[in-house]
C-alpha positions as CSV (number, residue, x, y, z in Angstrom):
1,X,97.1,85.2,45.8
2,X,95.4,86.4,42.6
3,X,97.8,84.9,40.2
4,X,97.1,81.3,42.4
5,X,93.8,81.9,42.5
6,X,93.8,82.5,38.6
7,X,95.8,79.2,37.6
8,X,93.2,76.9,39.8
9,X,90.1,78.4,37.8
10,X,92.2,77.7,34.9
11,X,92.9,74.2,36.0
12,X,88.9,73.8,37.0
13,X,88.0,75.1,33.5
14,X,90.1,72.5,31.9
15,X,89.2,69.4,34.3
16,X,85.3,70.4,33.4
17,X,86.2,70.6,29.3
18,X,87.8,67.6,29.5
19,X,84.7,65.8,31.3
20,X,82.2,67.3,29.2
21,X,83.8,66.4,25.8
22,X,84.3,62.4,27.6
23,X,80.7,62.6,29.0
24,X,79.6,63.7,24.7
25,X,82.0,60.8,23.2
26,X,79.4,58.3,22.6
27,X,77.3,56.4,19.9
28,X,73.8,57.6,20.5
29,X,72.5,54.7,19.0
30,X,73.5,52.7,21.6
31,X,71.2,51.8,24.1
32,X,74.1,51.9,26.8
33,X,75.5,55.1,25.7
34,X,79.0,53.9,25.0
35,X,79.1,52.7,28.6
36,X,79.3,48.6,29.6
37,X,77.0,46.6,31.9
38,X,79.2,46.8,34.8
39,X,79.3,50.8,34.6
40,X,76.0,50.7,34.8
41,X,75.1,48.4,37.5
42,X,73.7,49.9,41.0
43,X,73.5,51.0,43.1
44,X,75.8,54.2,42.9
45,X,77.8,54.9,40.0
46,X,80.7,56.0,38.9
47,X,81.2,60.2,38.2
48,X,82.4,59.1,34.8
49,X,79.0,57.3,34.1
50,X,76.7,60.0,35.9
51,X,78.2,62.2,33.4
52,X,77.8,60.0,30.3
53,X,73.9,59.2,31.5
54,X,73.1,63.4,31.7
55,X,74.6,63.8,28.5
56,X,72.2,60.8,26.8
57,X,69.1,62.5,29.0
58,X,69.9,65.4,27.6
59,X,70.4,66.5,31.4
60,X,74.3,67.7,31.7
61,X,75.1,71.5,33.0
62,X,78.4,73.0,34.6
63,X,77.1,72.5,37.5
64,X,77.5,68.8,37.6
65,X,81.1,69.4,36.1
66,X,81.9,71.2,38.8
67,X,84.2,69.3,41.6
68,X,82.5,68.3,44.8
69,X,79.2,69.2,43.9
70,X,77.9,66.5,46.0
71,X,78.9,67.4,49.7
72,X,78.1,64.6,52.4
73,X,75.5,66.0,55.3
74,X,77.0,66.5,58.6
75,X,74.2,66.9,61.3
76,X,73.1,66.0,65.1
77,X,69.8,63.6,65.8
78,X,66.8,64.4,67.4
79,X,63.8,66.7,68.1
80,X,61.0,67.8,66.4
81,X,60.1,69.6,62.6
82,X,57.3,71.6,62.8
83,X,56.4,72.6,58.5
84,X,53.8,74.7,57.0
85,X,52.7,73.1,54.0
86,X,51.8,76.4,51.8
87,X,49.0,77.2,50.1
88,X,47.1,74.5,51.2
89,X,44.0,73.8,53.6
90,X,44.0,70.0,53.7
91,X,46.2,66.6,52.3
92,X,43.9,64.8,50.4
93,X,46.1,61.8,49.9
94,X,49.6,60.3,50.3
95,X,48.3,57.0,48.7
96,X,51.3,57.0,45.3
97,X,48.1,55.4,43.1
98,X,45.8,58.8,43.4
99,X,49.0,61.4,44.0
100,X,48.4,64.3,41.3
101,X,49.9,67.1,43.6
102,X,53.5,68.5,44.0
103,X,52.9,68.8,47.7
104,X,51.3,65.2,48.1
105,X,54.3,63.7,47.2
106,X,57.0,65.9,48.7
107,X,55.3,63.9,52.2
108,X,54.8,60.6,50.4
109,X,58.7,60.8,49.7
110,X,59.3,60.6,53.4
111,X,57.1,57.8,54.3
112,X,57.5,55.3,50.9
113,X,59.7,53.8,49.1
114,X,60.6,53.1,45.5
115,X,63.4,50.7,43.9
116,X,65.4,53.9,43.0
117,X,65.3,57.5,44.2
118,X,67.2,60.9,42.1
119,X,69.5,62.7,44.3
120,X,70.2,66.5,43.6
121,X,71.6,66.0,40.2
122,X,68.6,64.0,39.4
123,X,70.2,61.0,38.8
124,X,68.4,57.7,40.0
125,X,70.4,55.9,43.2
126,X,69.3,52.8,44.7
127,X,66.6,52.6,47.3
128,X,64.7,49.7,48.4
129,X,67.5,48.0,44.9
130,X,70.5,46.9,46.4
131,X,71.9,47.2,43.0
132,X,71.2,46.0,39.3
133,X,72.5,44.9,36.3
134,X,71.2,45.6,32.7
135,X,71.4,43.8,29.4
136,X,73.3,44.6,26.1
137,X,70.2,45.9,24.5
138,X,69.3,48.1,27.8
139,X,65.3,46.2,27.9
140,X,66.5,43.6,30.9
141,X,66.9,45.1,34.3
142,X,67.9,42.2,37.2
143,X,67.3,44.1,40.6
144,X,68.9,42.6,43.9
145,X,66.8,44.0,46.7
146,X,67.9,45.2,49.8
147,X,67.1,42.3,52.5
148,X,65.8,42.5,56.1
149,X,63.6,45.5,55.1
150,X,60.1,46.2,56.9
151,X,56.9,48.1,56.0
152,X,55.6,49.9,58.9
153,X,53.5,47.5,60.4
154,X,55.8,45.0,60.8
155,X,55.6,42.8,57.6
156,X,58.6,42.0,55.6
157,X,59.5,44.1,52.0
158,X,59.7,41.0,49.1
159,X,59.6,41.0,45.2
160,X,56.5,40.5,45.8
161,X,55.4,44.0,47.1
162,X,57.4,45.2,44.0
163,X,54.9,42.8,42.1
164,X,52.4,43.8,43.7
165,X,52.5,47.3,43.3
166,X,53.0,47.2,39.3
167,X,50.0,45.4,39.0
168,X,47.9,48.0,41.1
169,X,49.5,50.3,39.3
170,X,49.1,49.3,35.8
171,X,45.3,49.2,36.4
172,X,43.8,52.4,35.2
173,X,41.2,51.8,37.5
174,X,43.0,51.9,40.7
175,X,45.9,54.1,39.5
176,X,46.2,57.2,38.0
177,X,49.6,56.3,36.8
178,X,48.9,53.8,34.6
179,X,50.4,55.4,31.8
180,X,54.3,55.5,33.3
181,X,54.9,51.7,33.8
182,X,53.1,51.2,29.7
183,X,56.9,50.0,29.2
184,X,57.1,47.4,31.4
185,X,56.3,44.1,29.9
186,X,56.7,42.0,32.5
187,X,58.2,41.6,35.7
188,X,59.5,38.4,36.7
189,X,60.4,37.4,40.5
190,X,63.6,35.2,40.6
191,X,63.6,34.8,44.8
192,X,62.4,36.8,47.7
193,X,65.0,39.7,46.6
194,X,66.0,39.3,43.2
195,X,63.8,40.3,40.5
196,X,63.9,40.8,36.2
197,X,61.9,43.7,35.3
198,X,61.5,43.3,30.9
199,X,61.2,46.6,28.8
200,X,60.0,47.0,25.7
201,X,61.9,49.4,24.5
202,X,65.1,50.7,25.7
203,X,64.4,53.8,28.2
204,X,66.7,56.1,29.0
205,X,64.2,57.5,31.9
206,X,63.4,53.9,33.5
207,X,65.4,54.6,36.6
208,X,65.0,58.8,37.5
209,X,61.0,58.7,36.5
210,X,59.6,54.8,36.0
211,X,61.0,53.4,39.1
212,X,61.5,56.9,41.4
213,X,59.8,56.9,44.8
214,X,58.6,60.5,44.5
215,X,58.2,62.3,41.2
216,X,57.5,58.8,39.3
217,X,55.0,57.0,42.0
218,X,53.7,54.3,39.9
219,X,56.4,51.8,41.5
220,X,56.1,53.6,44.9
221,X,55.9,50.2,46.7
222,X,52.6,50.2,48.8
223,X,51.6,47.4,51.4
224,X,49.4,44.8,50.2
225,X,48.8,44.1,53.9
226,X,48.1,47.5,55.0
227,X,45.9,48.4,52.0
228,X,43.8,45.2,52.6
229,X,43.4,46.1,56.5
230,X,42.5,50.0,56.0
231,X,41.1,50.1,52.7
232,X,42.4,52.7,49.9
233,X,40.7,56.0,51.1
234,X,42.2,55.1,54.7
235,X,45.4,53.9,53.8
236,X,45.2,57.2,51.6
237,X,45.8,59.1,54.6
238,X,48.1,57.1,56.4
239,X,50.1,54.8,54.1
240,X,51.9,52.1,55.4
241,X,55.5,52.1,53.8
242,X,58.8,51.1,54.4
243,X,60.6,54.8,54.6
244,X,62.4,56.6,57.1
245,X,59.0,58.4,58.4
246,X,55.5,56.8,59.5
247,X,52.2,58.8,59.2
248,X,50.7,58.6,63.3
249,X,48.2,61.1,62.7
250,X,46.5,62.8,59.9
251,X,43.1,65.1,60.0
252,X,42.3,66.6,57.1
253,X,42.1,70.5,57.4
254,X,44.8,70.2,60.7
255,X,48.0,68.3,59.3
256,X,49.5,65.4,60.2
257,X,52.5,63.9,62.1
258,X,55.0,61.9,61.0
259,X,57.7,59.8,63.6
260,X,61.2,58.1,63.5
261,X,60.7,54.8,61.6
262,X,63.5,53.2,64.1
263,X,63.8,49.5,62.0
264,X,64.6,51.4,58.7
265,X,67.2,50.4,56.1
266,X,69.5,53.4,57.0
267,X,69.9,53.7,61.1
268,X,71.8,56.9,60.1
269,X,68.1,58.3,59.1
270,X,66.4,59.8,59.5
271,X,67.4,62.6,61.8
272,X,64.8,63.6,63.8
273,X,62.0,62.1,66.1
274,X,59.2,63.7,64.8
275,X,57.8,65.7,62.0
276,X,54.6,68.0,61.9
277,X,53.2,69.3,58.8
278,X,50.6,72.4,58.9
279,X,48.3,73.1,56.0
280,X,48.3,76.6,55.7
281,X,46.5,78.9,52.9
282,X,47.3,82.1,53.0
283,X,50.6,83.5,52.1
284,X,50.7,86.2,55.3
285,X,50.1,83.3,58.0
286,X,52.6,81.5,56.3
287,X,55.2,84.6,56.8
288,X,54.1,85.6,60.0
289,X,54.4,81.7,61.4
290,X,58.0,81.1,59.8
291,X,59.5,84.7,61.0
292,X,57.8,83.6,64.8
293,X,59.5,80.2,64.6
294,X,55.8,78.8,65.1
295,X,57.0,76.7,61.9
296,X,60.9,76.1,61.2
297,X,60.5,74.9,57.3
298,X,57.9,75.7,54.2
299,X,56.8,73.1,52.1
300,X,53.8,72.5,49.5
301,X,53.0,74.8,46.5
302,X,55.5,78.1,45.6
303,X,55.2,80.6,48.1
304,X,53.7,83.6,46.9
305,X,56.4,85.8,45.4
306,X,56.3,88.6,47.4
307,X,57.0,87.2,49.8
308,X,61.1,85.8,48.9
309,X,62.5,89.0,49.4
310,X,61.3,89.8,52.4
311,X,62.2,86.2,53.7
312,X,65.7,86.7,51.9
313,X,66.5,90.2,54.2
314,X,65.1,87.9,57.4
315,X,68.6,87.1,59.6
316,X,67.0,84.2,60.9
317,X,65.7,82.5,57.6
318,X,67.2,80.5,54.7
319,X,66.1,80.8,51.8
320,X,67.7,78.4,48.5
321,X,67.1,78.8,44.8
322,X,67.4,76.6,42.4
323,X,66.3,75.8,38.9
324,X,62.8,74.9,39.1
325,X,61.4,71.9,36.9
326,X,58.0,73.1,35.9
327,X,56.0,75.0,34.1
328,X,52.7,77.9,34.8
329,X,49.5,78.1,32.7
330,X,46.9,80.0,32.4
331,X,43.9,77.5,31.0
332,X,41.4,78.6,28.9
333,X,38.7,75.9,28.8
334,X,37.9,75.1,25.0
335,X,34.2,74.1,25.9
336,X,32.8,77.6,27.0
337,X,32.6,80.9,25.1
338,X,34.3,82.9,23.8
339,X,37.8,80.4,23.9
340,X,35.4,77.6,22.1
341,X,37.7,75.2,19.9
342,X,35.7,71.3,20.1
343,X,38.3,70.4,17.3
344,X,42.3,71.2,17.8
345,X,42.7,68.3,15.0
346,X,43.2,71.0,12.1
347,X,46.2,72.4,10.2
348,X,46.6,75.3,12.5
349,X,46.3,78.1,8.9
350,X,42.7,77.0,10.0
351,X,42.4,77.3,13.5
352,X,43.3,80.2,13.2
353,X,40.1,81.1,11.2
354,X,38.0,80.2,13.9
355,X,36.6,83.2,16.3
356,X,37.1,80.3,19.5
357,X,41.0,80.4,18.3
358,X,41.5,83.6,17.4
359,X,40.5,84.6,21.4
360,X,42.7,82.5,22.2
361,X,45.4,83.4,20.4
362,X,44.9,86.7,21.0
363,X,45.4,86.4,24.9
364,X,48.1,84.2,24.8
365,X,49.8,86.9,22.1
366,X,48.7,90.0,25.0
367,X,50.3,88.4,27.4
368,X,53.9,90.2,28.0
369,X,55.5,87.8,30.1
370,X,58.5,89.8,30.6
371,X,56.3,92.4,32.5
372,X,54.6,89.6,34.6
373,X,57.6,88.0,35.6
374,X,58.6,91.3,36.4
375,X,56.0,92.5,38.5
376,X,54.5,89.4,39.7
377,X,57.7,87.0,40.6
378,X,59.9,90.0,41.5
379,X,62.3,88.6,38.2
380,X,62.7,85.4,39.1
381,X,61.7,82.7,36.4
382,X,61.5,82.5,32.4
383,X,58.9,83.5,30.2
384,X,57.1,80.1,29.3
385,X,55.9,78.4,25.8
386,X,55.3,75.3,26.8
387,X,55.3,72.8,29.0
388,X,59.7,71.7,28.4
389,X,61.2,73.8,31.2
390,X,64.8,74.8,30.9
391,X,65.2,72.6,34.2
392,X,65.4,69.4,31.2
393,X,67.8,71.2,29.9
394,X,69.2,69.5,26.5
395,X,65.3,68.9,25.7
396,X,64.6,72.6,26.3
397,X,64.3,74.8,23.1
398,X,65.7,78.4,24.4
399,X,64.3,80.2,21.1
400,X,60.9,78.8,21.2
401,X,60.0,82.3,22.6
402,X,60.8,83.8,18.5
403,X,59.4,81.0,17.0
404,X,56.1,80.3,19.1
405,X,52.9,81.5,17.5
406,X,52.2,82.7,21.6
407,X,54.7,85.4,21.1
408,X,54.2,88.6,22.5
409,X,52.5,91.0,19.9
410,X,50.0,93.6,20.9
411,X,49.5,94.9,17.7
412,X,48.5,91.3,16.1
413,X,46.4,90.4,19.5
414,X,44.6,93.4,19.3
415,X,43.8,92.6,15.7
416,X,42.8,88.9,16.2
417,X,40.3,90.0,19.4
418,X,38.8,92.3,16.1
419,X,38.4,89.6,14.3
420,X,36.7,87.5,16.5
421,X,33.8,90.2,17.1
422,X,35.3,91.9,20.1
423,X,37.2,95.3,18.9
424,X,38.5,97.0,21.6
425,X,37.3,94.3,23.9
426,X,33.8,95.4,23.1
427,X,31.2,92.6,24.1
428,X,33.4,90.4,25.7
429,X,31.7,88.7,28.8
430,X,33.1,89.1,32.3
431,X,34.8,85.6,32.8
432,X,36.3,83.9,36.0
433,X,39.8,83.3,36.3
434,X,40.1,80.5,39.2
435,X,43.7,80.6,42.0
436,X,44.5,79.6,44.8
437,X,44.7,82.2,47.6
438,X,48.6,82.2,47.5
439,X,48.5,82.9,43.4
440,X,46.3,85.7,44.0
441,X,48.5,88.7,43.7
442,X,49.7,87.0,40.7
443,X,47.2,86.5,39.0
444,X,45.7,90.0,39.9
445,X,49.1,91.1,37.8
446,X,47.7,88.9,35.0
447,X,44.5,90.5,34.7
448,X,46.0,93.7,34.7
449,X,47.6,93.1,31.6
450,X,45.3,91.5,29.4
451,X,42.9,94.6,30.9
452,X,45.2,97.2,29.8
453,X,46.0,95.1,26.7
454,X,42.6,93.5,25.2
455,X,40.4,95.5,27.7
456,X,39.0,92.3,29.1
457,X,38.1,91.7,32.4
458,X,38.6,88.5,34.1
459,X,37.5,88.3,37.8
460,X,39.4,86.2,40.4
461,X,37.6,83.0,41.6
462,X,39.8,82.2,45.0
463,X,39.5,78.3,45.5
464,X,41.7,76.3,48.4
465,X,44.4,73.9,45.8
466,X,42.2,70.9,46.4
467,X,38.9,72.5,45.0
468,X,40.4,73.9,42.4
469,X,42.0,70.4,41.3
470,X,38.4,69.4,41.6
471,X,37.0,71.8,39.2
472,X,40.3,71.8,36.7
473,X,40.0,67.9,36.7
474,X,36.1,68.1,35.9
475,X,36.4,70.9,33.4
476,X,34.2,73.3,35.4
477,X,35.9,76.2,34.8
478,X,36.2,79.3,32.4
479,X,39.9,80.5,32.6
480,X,42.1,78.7,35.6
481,X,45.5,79.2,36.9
482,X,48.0,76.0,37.8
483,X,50.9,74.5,37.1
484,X,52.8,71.8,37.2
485,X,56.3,71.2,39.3
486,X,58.7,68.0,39.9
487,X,58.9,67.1,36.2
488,X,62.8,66.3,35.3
489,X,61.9,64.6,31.9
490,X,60.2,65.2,28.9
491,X,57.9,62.5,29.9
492,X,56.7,64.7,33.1
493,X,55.7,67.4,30.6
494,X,54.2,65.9,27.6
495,X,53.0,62.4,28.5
496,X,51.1,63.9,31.9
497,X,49.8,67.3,30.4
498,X,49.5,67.4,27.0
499,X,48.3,63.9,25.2
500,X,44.4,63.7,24.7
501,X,44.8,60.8,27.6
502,X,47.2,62.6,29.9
503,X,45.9,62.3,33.5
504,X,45.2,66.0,34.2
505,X,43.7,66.0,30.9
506,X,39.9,66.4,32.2
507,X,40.3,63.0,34.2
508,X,36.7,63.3,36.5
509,X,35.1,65.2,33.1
510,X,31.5,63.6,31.7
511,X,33.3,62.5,28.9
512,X,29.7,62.0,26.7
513,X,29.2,65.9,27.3
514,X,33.6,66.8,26.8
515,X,34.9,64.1,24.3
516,X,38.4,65.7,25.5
517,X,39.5,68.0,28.2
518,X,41.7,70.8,27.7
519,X,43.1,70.2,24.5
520,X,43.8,66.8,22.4
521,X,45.7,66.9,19.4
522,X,46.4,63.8,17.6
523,X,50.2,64.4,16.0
524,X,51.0,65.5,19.6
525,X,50.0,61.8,20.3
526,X,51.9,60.4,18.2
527,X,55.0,62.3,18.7
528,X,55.1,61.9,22.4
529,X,54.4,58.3,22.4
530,X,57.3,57.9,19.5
531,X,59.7,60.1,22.1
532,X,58.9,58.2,25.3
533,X,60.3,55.1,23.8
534,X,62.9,56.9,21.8
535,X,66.3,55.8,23.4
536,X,68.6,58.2,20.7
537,X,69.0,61.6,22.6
538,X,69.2,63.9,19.3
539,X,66.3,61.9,17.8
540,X,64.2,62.3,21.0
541,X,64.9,65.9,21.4
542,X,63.6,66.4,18.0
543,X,60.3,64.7,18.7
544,X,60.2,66.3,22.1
545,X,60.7,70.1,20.8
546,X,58.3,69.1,17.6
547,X,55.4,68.4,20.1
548,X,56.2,70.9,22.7
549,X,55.7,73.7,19.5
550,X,52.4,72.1,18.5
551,X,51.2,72.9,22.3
552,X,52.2,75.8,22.3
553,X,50.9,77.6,18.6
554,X,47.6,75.9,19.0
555,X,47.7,76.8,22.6
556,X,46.7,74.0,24.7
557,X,47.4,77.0,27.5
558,X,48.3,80.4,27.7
559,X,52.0,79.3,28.8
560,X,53.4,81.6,31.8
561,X,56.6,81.2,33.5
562,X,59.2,78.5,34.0
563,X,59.4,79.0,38.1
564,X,62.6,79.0,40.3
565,X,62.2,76.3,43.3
566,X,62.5,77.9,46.5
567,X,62.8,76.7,49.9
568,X,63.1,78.9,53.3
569,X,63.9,77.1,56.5
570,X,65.1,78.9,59.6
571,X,68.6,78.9,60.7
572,X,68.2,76.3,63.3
573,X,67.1,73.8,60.6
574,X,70.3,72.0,59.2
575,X,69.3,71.1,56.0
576,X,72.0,69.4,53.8
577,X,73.0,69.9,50.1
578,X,72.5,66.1,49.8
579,X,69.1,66.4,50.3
580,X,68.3,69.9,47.9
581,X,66.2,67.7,45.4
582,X,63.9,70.1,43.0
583,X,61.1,70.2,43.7
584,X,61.1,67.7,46.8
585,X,61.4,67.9,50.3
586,X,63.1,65.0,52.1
587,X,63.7,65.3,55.5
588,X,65.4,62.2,56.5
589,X,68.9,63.6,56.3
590,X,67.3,67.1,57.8
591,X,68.4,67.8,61.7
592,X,67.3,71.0,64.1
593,X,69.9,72.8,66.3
594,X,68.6,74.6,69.5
């Protein structure tokens, strides 16, 4: 049995070598990686094309070599979900134009739709596309649209929602996504369900982040209709889409429901007849409500870490772990003592001169990251640099850890804290260190350090998620805690954190008093908007890396931990491999069992 056993793995390992070195064979100069129009064309390709299109993202592991890594769902209708959406008290909105939370679009996923949507090995499928074809020079996308579609309320789905919902969404005043669809230069409608969208540039991320229901959102098509009857803030709370779910109910602070959409595309989806979803803060409600079966699934932010082991040695409980595409900060705010830096736009040999830096420096440099992952995630993540998490892969830099002027060093932190006026962490003010109340064990674990380190004190500052995205966005804070999760490209990292006009960049700040908000750095700038159009993978990765290092030695944030994603769902929940999306939770393929 061994011997068999033996000569199959050797078989395997030679099937995956062969498919790697195919998937690598390519010009990278080409806009359609070595591949033809046809190849390309939706709505589902080919294995030999997925293959080719991870390689050019930069995206391709063994696991995607690996035979029959996509395993079709098998599962009975019916019944209810009840969720707990963690570490949340409230959903502020599900409306794609104003999403700037993880756990805002993990619903919105259920209840909208987009021309494309990834699957598990984040590759872009069709959705509300039928299929498309692309030109030689990869800028001219023609979309056939899937026909007899609905929105919620009864109108039909056209080109011209698609229209529609690019011009919302290009309008910085009505969108905080204005900033993904800046390649788009026009869309053209040919009939009711064909349509040309024009690039222009080539983009290897057009269809996994541009045109993605979920992660991307700035083509999540909305209902002109619906958003003209209820208004935005309304229609914020109950969208009006064309998915497999529609919102009935939704109170802010008590959840909302979400039922069978019986006329969609798919009458194999969704599943089940109903879904609840519970806000719920605190992390030991949370456990207590999952081991009772009062809730059968967990959604929203991480759950707190202590708490994966003890769900892991539950009988009745599920718990999955993947790679998680994100990245955790600790912000220091650059417009408040004793962190103060109004000007990142130096050679960093003199930043590095200034007391505002050095502090900064020096906590970033305290922080052992090994220790915190250690005792605060129980082992599970990687020490962080920046805001590329190994999730992207090719894009990731595994070394940046030896190279990153945030590397641990006690000795030279202790020294830079001197030099800034605070030896010993004499004189240095009490500050506030804002969390959510799921974070706080964590972030108690953080304060340790830097207090056994620096001897500084930070106090914890427990906020519920949507105050504290109040306060981060208005830059009324001293130190803050938060991350960012669902980001697949390089894109997700640099063009939505770290460019001086990145939307969590300070959005709501009084920009006359805060000329920036967290950090702004002007060759960042320029290398992220040279790698978003960049369609040459080695060329890309070079920019990518070259910026990510910038953020992280003038430390736009003290850079954590890389995060695993994990989701725990009883045993009664069937919840197919098809549907294990990073980050996400779609529940249209998801069924219960009594």
């Amino acid at each position: 049995m061994s011997s068999r056993r033996n000569h199959h793995d050797e078989i395997t390992r030679q099937r995956m070598q062969r498919d790697y070195e195919e998937a690598l064979d390519f010009d990278p100069k080409d806009p359609l990686f070595g591949l033809d129009r046809k190849s390309l064309a939706g709505p589902q390709l080919e294995r030999r094309t997925v293959l080719r299109l991870l390689a050019a993202a930069g995206s391709l592991t063994a696991f995607h070599l690996m035979p029959g890594s996509i395993r079709e769902a098998r599962a009975a209708a019916g019944g209810t979900l009840t969720c707990g959406w963690s570490g949340v008290g409230e959903i502020r909105t599900l409306d794609p134009a104003q999403i700037e939370q993880v756990l805002e679009f993990q619903i919105s996923s259920n209840v909208l739709s987009g021309l494309t949507h990834i699957n598990p090995q984040l590759i872009a499928e069709g959705d509300l596309a039928k299929d498309w074809q692309v030109s030689d020079d990869g800028t001219d996308y023609v979309f056939n649209l899937r026909e007899g579609v609905t929105f919620h309320n009864g109108d039909p789905f056209t080109a011209d929602d698609v229209i529609f919902t690019y011009e919302r969404s290009k309008d910085p005043k009505k969108s905080i996504q204005s900033r993904v669809v800046a390649n788009i230069a026009m869309i053209e409608k040919i009939d009711d369900h064909k349509l040309r969208i024009k690039l222009k540039h080539p983009s290897a991320s057009f269809l996994v982040k541009t045109l993605e229901r979920s992660s991307g959102r700035a083509m999540t098509i909305v209902s002109r209709g619906a958003l003209e009857k209820l208004g935005a803030a309304q229609y914020g709370l109950t969208p009006v889409g064309t998915g497999p779910f529609k919102v009935t109910a939704h109170d802010l602070g008590q959840g909302l429901t979400l039922e069978r959409f019986d006329k969609y595309y798919d009458p194999e989806r969704p599943k089940l007849d109903k879904v609840i979803i519970k806000p719920i803060i605190d992390a030991e409600p949370l456990a207590a409500a999952i081991e009772a079966g009062d809730i059968q699934l967990i959604g929203g932010n991480p759950i707190a870490p202590e708490l994966t082991d003890r769900f892991t040695a539950n009988s009745d409980l599920n718990v999955s772990i993947v790679p998680g595409p994100g990245f955790q900060s600790v912000w220091l705010n650059p417009w408040r003592e004793p962190f103060k830096v109004p000007d990142f736009n130096k050679p960093l040999d003199e930043l590095m001169q200034e007391k505002g830096f050095m502090v900064r420096l020096a906590i970033a440099k305290a922080l052992d990251r090994d220790l915190y992952i250690k005792q605060a995630q129980f082992g599970r993540g990687t020490p962080a640099y920046g805001s590329i998490n190994p999730a992207m892969r090719y894009y990731y830099d595994p070394d940046i850890g030896k190279t990153s002027n945030q590397s641990f060093d006690l000795a030279a932190a202790r020294k830079l804290l001197a030099d800034a006026g605070f030896p010993g962490g004499k004189g240095f003010p009490r500050l506030k260190i804002a969390c959510t109340p799921s974070a706080k064990r964590e972030v108690t674990v953080i304060a340790n350090i830097l207090k056994k380190n620096l001897n500084i004190d930070l106090q914890l500052d427990i906020k519920d998620f949507p105050v504290l995205i109040d306060q981060f966005n208005r830059m009324d804070w001293d130190t803050l805690r938060i991350g960012s999760g669902g980001d697949f490209d390089p894109d997700d990292g640099l063009v939505d954190w770290m460019e001086t006009s990145s939307k969590f960049n300070g959005r709501t700040r009084d920009k006359a008093k805060y000329p920036f908000g967290y950090f702004s750095d002007k060759d960042v700038d320029d290398l992220t908007e040279k790698e978003r159009i960049t369609p040459d993978p080695a060329a890309r990765k070079g920019l990518v890396q070259k910026a990510n290092k910038i953020t992280s030695d003038k430390v736009a944030s003290v850079f954590v931990f890389h995060p695993a994603d994990i989701l725990v769902y009883r045993k009664t929940v069937n919840f197919p491999d098809e549907s294990r999306i990073p980050g996400l939770v779609d529940l249209d393929r998801t069924s219960i069992t009594s």
